[in-house]
N, C-alpha and C positions, 0 to 999 in steps of 0.2 A: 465545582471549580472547573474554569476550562482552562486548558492549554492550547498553545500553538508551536507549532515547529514546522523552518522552510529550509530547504536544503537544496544543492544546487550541484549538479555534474555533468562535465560533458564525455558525449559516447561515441567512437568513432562508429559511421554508418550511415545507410540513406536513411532519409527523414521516415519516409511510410513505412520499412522493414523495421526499424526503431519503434513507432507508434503500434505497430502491431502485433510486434512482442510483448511493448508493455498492456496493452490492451486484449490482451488474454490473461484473465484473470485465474485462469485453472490453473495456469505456470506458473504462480506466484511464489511457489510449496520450492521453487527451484531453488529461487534467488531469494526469499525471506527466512530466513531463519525459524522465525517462531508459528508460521504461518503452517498447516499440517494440510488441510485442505480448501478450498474453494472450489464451490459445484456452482456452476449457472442454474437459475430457478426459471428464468424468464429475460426475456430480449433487454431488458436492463437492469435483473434481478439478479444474487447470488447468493448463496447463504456460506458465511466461511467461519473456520475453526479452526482457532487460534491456541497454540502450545503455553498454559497458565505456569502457575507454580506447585508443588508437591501433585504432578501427575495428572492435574486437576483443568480440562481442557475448558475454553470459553468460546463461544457459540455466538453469530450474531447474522442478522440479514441486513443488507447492503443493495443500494438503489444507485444505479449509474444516471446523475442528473444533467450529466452534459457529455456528449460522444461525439465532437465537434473533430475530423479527421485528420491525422498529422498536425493538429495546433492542442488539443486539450482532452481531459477527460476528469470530468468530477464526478463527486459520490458521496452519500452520508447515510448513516442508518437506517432505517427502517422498521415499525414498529419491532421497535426493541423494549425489553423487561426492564431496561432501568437501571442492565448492570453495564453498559459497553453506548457509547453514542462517538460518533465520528463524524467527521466530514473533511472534503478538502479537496483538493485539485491537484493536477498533474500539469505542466505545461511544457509545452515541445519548440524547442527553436532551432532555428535551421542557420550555421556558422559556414565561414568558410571550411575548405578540405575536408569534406564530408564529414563533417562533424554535427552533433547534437545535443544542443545545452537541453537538461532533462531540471526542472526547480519543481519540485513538491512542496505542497504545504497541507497541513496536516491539522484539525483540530480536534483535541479530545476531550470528554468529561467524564470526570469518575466520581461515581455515585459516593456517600458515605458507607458505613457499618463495615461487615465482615466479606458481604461480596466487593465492596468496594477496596477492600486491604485486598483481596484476589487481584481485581482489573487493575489495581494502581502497581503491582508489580510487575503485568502484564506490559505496561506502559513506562517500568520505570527504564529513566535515561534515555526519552524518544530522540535525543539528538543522536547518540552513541548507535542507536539501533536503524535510524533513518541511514545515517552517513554508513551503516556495514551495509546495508540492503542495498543502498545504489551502487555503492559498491560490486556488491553479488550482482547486481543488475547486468553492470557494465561487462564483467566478467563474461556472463549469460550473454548477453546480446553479441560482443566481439567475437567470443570463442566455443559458443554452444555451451558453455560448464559455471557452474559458480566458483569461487574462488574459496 
C-alpha cells in the first residue's frame, strides 16, 4: 500500500541560503528526529539510517532525481530490499519579506510481514512527524538549532 503526505511551511530567509540548508542532506540528523544518519554515496546518491522501533535501526539508499536550484529537489529510493521505498519532492517558493513557502510531499510503501510491522512504525503518523520536522527545520534554518 502507498501513502501520501504534503505539508506546507513558511521560513523566514533568502531563497538560496533556505534551499541550501535543506539540500544538504548530511544535516538532516539536526532537524529530523528519527533520522540518525545520512552520508552522501555519490553526486546524487546517499545512503541513510533511520532510528526503527525496539533499538532496531532501518537502512536504505536514496537517488536525488531532481536538483533544480532555489525551486526543487526530488528523490526516491534506490535499489532497495523491499523493506523502506520512498519518493517525493521538496518545493521552494519565494513570498514576499523574505520569506519561504517550503510544501513536501512525501510517498511511502510498506512492505507486508514482520519487516513491514518494523517500517510501518517507522512511518507511523507521517503527518505528525512531517509537520515536527518542518518545524525543526524552520527552527534550524532561522536560528542555527532545532527546537
Amino acid at each position: 500500500m502507498t501513502d501520501k503526505v504534503t505539508k506546507t511551511i513558511t521560513v523566514n530567509g533568502d531563497l538560496s541560503s533556505i534551499y541550501n540548508i535543506w539540500a544538504n542532506f548530511e544535516a538532516f540528523p539536526y532537524f529530523m528526529k528519527y533520522v540518525n544518519k545520512i552520508t552522501k554515496t555519490g553526486p546524487r546518491t546517499s545512503h541513510w539510517e533511520v532510528a526503527g522501533p525496539l533499538g532496531v535501526n532501518l537502512e536504505w539508499d536514496a537517488e536525488t532525481t531532481r536538483l533544480d536550484p532555489n525551486q526543487r529537489i526530488a528523490w526516491n529510493t534506490k535499489d532497495h530490499d523491499g523493506s523502506v521505498t520512498t519518493s517525493g519532492d521538496v518545493v521552494f517558493a519565494e513570498l514576499p519579506d523574505n520569506q519561504i513557502r517550503i510544501t513536501v510531499t512525501m510517498n511511502y510503501s510498506v512492505p507486508g510481514g514482520k519487516v513491514g510491522e518494523a517500517v510501518a512504525q517507522v512511518f507511523s503518523n507521517p503527518d505528525t512527524r512531517l509537520e515536527e520536522d518542518l518545524r525543526n527545520f524552520k527552527a534550524y534554518a532561522e536560528n542555527g538549532r532545532s527546537s
